[in-house]
C-alpha positions as CSV (number, residue, x, y, z in Angstrom):
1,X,2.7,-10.3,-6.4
2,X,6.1,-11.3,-7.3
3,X,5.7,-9.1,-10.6
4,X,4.7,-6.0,-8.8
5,X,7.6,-6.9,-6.4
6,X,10.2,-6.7,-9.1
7,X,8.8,-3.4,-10.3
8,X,8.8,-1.1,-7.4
9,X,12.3,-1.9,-7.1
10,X,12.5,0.0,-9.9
11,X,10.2,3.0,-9.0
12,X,11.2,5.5,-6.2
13,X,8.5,6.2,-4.2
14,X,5.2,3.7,-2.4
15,X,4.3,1.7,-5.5
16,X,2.8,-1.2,-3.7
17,X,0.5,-0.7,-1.0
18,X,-0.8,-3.4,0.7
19,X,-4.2,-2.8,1.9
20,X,-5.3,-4.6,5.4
21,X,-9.0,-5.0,6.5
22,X,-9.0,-6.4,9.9
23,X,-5.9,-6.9,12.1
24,X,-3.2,-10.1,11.2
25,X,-1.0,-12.3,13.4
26,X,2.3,-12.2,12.5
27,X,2.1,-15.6,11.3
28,X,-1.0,-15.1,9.1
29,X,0.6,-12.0,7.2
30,X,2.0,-12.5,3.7
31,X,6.2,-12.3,4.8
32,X,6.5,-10.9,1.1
33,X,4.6,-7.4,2.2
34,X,6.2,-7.1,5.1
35,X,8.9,-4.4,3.9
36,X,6.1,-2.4,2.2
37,X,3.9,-0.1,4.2
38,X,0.5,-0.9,5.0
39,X,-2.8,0.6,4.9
40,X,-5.6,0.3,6.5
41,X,-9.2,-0.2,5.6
42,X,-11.4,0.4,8.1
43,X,-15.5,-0.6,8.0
44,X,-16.2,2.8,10.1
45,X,-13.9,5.4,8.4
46,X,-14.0,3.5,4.8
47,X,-14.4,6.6,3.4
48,X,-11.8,8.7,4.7
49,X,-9.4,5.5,4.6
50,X,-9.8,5.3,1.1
51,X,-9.5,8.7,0.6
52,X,-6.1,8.8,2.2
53,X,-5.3,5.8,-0.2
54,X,-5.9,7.9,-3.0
55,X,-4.3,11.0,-1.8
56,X,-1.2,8.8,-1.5
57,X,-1.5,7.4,-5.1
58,X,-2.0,10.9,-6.9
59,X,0.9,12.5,-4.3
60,X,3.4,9.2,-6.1
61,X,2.0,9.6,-9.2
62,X,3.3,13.1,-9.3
63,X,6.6,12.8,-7.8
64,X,7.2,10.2,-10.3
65,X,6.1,12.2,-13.4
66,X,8.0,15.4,-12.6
């Protein structure tokens, strides 16, 4: 984690996503994550949540290689 850290600072755009499954206390998330936006997995819209994950990477994966 602390690697991937140190490399988005260097990459404009989302480059870690931290992907949540069920809803955290504040006290049981990892503090490290907590300026990165989340996503959500959901059991009952997996598919479509997964699909916006994707979308996401493919839309930074293209901004970066223009």
């Amino acid at each position: 984690m602390t690697l991937a850290a140190k490399r988005a600072q260097d990459v404009r755009g989302a480059f870690l996503i931290p992907l949540r499954t069920c809803e955290l206390s504040p006290e049981d998330r990892v503090q490290e994550l907590a300026q990165y936006n989340e996503m959500e997995l959901r059991p009952e819209a997996f598919d479509e949540d997964v699909a916006k994950l994707i979308s996401t990477m493919r839309r930074e994966y293209q901004r970066r290689n223009r």
